[in-house]
C-alpha positions, 0 to 999 in steps of 0.5 A, a space after each residue: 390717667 386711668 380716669 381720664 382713659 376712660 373717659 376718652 374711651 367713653 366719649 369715643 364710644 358715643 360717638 361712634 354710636 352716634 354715627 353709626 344710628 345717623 347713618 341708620 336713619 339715613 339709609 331708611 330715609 333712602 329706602 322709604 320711598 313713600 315720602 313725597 307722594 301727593 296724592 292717594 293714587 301715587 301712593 298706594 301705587 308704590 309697595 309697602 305704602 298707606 295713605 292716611 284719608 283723614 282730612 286734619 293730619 299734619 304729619 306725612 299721609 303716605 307712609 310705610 305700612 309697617 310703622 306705626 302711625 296716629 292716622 285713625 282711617 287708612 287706604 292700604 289696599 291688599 292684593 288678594 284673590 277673590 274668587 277662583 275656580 278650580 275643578 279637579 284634573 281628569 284622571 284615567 280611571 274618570 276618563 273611562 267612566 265617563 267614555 262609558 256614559 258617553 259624556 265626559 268633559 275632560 280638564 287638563 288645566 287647574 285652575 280654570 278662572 281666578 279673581 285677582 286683584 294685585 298692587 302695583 309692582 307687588 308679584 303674585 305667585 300662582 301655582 298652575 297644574 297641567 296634565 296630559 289626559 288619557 284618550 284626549 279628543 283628536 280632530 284631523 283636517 286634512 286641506 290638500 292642494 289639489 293641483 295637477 302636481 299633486 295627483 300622485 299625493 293625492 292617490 296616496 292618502 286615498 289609499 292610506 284613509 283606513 291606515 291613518 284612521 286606525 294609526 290615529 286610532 291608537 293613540 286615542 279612541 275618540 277620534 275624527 277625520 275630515 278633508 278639504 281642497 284647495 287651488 286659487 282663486 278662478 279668475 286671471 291672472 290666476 286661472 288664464 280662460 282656457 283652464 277656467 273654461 275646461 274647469 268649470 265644464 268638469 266643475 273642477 274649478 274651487 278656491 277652496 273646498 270643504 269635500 268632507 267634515 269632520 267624520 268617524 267614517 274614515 271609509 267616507 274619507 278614502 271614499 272622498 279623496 278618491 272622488 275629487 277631481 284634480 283642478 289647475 290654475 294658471 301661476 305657480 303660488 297657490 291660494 293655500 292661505 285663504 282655504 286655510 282661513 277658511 277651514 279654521 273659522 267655519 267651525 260648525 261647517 268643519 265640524 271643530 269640538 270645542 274640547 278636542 285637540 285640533 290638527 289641520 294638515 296643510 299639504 302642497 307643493 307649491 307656495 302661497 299668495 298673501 294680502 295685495 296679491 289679490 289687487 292684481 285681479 282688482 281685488 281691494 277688499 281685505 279678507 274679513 277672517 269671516 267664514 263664507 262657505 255655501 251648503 256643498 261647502 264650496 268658498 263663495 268669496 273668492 271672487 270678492 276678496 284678497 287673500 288673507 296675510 300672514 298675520 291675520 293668519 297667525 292671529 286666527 290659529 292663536 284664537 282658535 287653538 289649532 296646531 298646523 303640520 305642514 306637509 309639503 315636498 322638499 321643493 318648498 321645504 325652507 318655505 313653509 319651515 319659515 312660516 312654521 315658525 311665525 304661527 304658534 303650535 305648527 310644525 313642518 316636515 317633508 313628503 317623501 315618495 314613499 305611500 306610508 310617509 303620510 302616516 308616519 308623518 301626522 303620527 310623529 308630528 302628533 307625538 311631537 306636539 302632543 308630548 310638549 306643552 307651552 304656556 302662552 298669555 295675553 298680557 298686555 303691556 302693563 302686566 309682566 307674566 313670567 313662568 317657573 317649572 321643574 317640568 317632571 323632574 324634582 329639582 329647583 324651578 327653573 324660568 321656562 314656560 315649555 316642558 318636553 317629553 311628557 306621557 299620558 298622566 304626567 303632571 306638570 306644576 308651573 308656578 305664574 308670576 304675576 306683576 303689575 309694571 305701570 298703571 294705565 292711564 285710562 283707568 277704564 283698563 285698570 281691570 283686565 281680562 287675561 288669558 293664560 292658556 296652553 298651545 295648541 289646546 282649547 283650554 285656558 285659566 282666565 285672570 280676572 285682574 283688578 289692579 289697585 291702582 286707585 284708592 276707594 276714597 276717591 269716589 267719594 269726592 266732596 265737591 265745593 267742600 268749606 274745607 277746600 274754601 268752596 273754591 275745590 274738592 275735598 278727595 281722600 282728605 286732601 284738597 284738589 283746587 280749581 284752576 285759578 286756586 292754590 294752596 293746601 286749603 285753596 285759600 290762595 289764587 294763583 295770581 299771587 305768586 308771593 308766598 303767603 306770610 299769614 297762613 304758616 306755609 312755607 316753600 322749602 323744609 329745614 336742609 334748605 333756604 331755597 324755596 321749592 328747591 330752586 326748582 318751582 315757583 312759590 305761590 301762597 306757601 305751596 310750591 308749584 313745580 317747574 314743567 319739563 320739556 320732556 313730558 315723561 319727566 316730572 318734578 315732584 314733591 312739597 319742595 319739589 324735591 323729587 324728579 324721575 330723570 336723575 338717577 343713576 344710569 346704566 349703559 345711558 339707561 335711566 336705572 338700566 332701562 323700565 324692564 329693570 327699575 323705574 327713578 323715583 325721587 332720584 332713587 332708583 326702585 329696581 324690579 323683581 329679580 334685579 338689585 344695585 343703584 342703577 338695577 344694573 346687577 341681577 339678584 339671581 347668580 345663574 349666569 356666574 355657574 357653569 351648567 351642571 356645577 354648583 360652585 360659583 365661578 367654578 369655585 375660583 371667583 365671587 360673583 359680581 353684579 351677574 359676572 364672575 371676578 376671578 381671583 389670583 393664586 399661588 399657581 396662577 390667575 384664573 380668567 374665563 367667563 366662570 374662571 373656568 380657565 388658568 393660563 398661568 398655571 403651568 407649575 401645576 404640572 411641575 407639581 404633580 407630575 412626580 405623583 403621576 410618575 409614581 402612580 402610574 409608571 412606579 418611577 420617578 421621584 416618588 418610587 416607593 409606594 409609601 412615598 407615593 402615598 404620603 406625598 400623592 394624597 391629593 391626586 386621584 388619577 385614572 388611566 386612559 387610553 389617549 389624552 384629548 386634544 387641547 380643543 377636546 377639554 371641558 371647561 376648567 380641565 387642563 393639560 399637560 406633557 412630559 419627557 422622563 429620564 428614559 426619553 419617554 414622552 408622558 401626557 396628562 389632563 388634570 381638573 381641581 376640585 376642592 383642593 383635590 386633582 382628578 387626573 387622566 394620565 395616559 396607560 403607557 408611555 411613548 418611548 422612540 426605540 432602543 438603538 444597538 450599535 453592533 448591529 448597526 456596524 454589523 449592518 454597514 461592513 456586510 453592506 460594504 462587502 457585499 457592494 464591493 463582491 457585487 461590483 467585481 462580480 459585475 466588472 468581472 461579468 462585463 470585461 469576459 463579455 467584451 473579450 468573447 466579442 474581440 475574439 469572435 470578431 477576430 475569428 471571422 476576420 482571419 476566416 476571410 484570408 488567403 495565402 500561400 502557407 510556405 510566404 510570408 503573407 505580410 513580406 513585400 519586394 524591395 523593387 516595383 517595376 513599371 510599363 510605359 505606355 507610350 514606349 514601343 519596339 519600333 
């Protein structure tokens, strides 16, 4: 029996072994996903994989680069850089040596060119430097509307020219000051014949004028706001854009550096005419974005052109590194703040009346601009550039690509993530030139990028080779057929589209009868794979195995869409940062922490594919986007509300101390004035209310962390007043006879009042009467006697 014991265990043990190596090699199958790539270019354009160029190989050419192989000629090429420059940042102490000698060249960004030359799908990770220089250059334009509207601006900043020179001044040495104007186009509808008549007699009338390059002499500036003359049109938008335009690309006319920071203040209290507002004067040229100022820097095109759009607009800041502050009345505000935000390094902010605004204004607006720094590229389609920074502080590196509040010497270190997402068709654009560059200032790093998506042996083409039967090209030791041949040797025509018996091919591998997987047609032993309907679909491989189309989806997103993973031979091939059969799921589990907490799900979870999965307690379940919440957690409250008595108000359950000690070590409570309100809880905090053997109202907030509560508990109790019974009856009898004494006081008062009258009245009364006082007034005789009239003596 034991024998046989063992045997059994033995055998079981094998088997197991066994299952567990077959399941071993078929998820290496799984992941190798260099298999079935036909050509040298599809194989090295996937990670990991090398291709074998010896023309006699049997077994697969492409394969991955860490197994060991019999191929004696490889193509694996490397991503790598070959050539980079890097001159060190400016320093103060260098900033002011080379202010002595009057020639500096000052860097803030390091490295300044790279030689790149990067695999498909392969992340090259390259640190950058960026720090903020002492005494950096400043050139300040400031383009005013000079309509009849803006006299009083006008005035202002005439006054303000030595005030905003020395502002400017302060907060570097090397600055200049130029001003420029502008109205619209003279011509109707945009200037009526009246007002281009009067203008054109005071030579008031410009579109677009350069009054004063770019100067130290801020007492020419005063000097020449001050002798400009106001101009008006006819409508109310302005040509605001088109004297932009030209301010921007008349570098040398301007007087733009090529290593300054360039600030355009735009000021106006109108709108702007665009592109087609032009065709209502039969202007129907587009703006060429070229500069066309005259030697008085008078704009000669404006007669001849349309206004440029804001797009053009927006393309020519960018080109040219200029930061736009839009200074303009309240009346226009929403306007321009909308426009601010299209064109890339502006800003806006109202004009107020007072004189000093303006100065005030450019001197916050620079400290803005100049205290942040944004990276920006130029990547085309094909090339994924992502930015990575802890900014100043010392903690992880976190995606962003814009860093605030920086000083004079701080140092900021981005780290560039750099991939190839697709290979272009053309490979003419397989070498690109890419820009990556701060906003607002006239430096940049230059990637020259090569991508490797091509294999070096395929400019060495054999054509007509014997290999090839002399019927097609021998590439990178495979065979590339003429139309009319097929095969692995293009031995066969492609009017046979029976398989081959002589040659030893055959249309399908060992898991299967069906030739090319029932998903081709087999001619002289190499199968040719069915065509789509769908071009973007394709069916690959030797047995037509492979396709791009059948893999697991997402949200109806093939592999969850090409910014997430692309299909290949039915696997789903995930991008950085993302994991799963359908790349569904990030790698990165930020989104299941609630800011400035560590723990996952607030501790209450696992993260699942980016979302918290809450879990149940004793207590209760935890819901919430990071289980921040417990809904059914009531009997939380039943258990610590004893502790809390004891801690906080020496009664209850727990009176004595030591028993509140041992009992409450899981409960550090403080003491607070008022418990907030149910909206006022942060996240995972919850409240809690009672009512005490005395009737006194308690409340308490409590947050878990680890195991332990950290509890809010209000000082004092809220207790309704005691009552005192005799008082009250006190209180009620006194009032009783108190009302009644009043009542009979009152009746008594009332009853004295009414006789007083009665006898007044009956005083006057007897007053009036007369009678004899021995009769009786009140007697009368018992007889009456009566005379007749008629009756007489005769």
């Amino acid at each position: 029996m034991a024998t046989r014991r063992r045997f059994c265990e033995f055998f079981i043990l094998i088997l197991v072994a066994c299952t567990v190596t077959a399941k071993d090699l078929t998820d290496v199958d799984k992941k190798n996903m260099c298999k079935n790539k036909d050509t040298c270019r599809d194989c090295i354009q996937t990670s990991n994989c090398a291709w074998c160029k010896v023309t006699l190989f049997e077994e697969d050419r492409c394969f991955q680069s860490n197994l060991t192989t019999t191929c004696t000629s490889i193509e694996y090429p490397i991503t790598k850089i070959t050539d980079e420059i890097k001159r060190p940042l400016t320093s103060e102490s260098k900033i002011g040596d080379v202010i002595e000698k009057e020639k500096r060249e000052i860097v803030q960004l390091m490295p300044q060119y790279i030689k790149l030359e990067l695999r498909p799908n392969e992340v090259y990770s390259l640190p950058v430097k960026y720090a903020r220089a002492l005494d950096y250059p400043v050139d300040l334009y400031y383009l005013m509307d000079l309509s009849e509207s803006m006299k009083d601006d006008k005035d202002s900043l005439s006054a303000l020219g030595d005030t905003l020179a020395n502002t400017m001044r302060n907060i570097t040495s090397d600055f200049r000051l130029g001003f420029g104007s502008f109205t619209d186009k003279v011509i109707m509808p945009f200037t009526d014949d009246i007002t281009k008549s009067n203008c054109r007699k005071y030579k008031t009338c410009h579109s677009y004028h350069n009054v004063m390059p770019l100067s130290t002499d801020a007492f020419q500036f005063a000097s020449k706001v001050k002798e400009t003359k106001i101009s008006a049109n006819l409508d109310s938008p302005e040509g605001g854009l088109e004297a932009m335009m030209q301010a921007i690309v008349c570098r040398e006319e301007i007087g733009w550096r090529e290593k300054a920071r360039h600030l355009l203040i735009f000021s106006t209290d109108a709108t702007f005419h665009t592109a087609g507002d032009g065709k209502l004067a039969g202007l129907i040229a587009p703006n060429d974005g070229k500069c066309h100022l005259d030697k008085e820097g008078h704009y000669t095109h404006a007669e001849l052109m349309d206004y440029p759009s804001i797009g053009h607009i927006i393309d020519t800041v960018k080109d040219n590194a200029i930061n736009i502050i839009f200074a303009v009345t309240k009346s226009v505000e929403n306007t321009y703040k909308h426009l601010s935000e299209h064109i890339e390094g502006s800003s806006y902010a109202p004009l107020s009346d007072k004189s000093s605004n303006v100065v005030n204004l450019i001197r916050e607006q620079y400290q803005q601009i100049s205290s942040s720094i944004e990276m920006r590229d130029n990547a085309t389609e094909s090339v994924k550039i992502t930015y990575y920074s802890a900014c100043r502080g010392a903690g992880p590196e976190v995606p962003t690509s814009k860093c605030d509040g920086l000083h004079v010497g701080d140092e900021v270190k981005f780290t560039v993530k750099i991939r190839i997402t697709s290979c272009p068709v053309d490979p003419r654009d397989w070498r690109q030139r890419i820009q990556i560059y701060p906003v607002g200032i006239n430096e940049n790093l230059i990637i020259d990028l090569k991508m490797l998506c091509g294999c070096e042996c395929e400019d060495d083409v054999k054509t007509k080779s014997q290999y090839c039967s002399s019927q097609g090209s021998l590439v990178c030791g495979v065979c590339k057929c003429e139309d009319r041949f097929v095969g692995a040797k293009c031995q066969c025509s492609n009017t046979n589209m029976q398989e081959s018996s002589d040659n030893g091919h055959t249309c399908h591998d060992n898991t299967t009868k069906v030739d090319c997987n029932g998903r081709g047609i087999c001619s002289c032993g190499q199968c040719q794979c069915d065509k789509r309907s769908n071009d973007e679909e394709v069916i690959s491989g030797k047995y037509c195995q492979c396709d791009n189309f059948s893999c697991e989806r997402h949200d109806r997103k093939l592999c969850s869409g090409p910014a997430q993973g692309k299909c290949e031979c039915g696997q789903c091939v995930c991008a950085e940062g993302w994991q799963g059969k359908a790349c569904e799921c990030p790698i990165s589990t930020d989104s299941c922490r609630i800011k400035g907490d560590d723990k996952l799900c607030s501790g209450k979870g696992s993260c699942e594919c980016g979302v918290c999965k809450c879990q149940a307690t004793a207590q209760g379940r935890y819901s919430g986007t990071h289980c921040e919440t417990c809904p059914t957690c009531s009997s939380l409250c039943m258990g610590l509300k004893d502790c809390v008595q004891c801690q906080m108000y020496k009664m209850g359950k727990f009176k004595d101390a030591k028993d509140c000690a041992t009992n409450c070590t899981k409960l550090n409570t403080t003491a607070v004035d008022k418990i907030p309100e149910k909206s006022e809880l942060v996240l995972g905090e919850k409240s809690c209310e009672f009512y005490d053997v005395d009737d006194c109202r308690y409340a308490f907030t409590f947050k878990e962390n680890n195991g332990f509560y950290e509890v809010k508990a209000q000082k004092e109790r809220e207790c309704a007043p005691k009552v005192d019974l005799f008082q009250i009856l006190y209180s009620v009898v006194g009032s009783i006879l108190v009302i009644g004494l009043a009542t009979l006081l009152l009746w008594k008062l009332i009853t004295t009042i009414q006789d007083n009258r009665e006898y007044r009245r009956f005083e006057k009364e007897k007053s009036k009467r007369e009678w004899n006082s021995n009769g009786n007034p009140l007697y009368k005789q018992a007889t009456s006697s009566f005379k007749n009239p008629t009756y007489s003596s005769s």
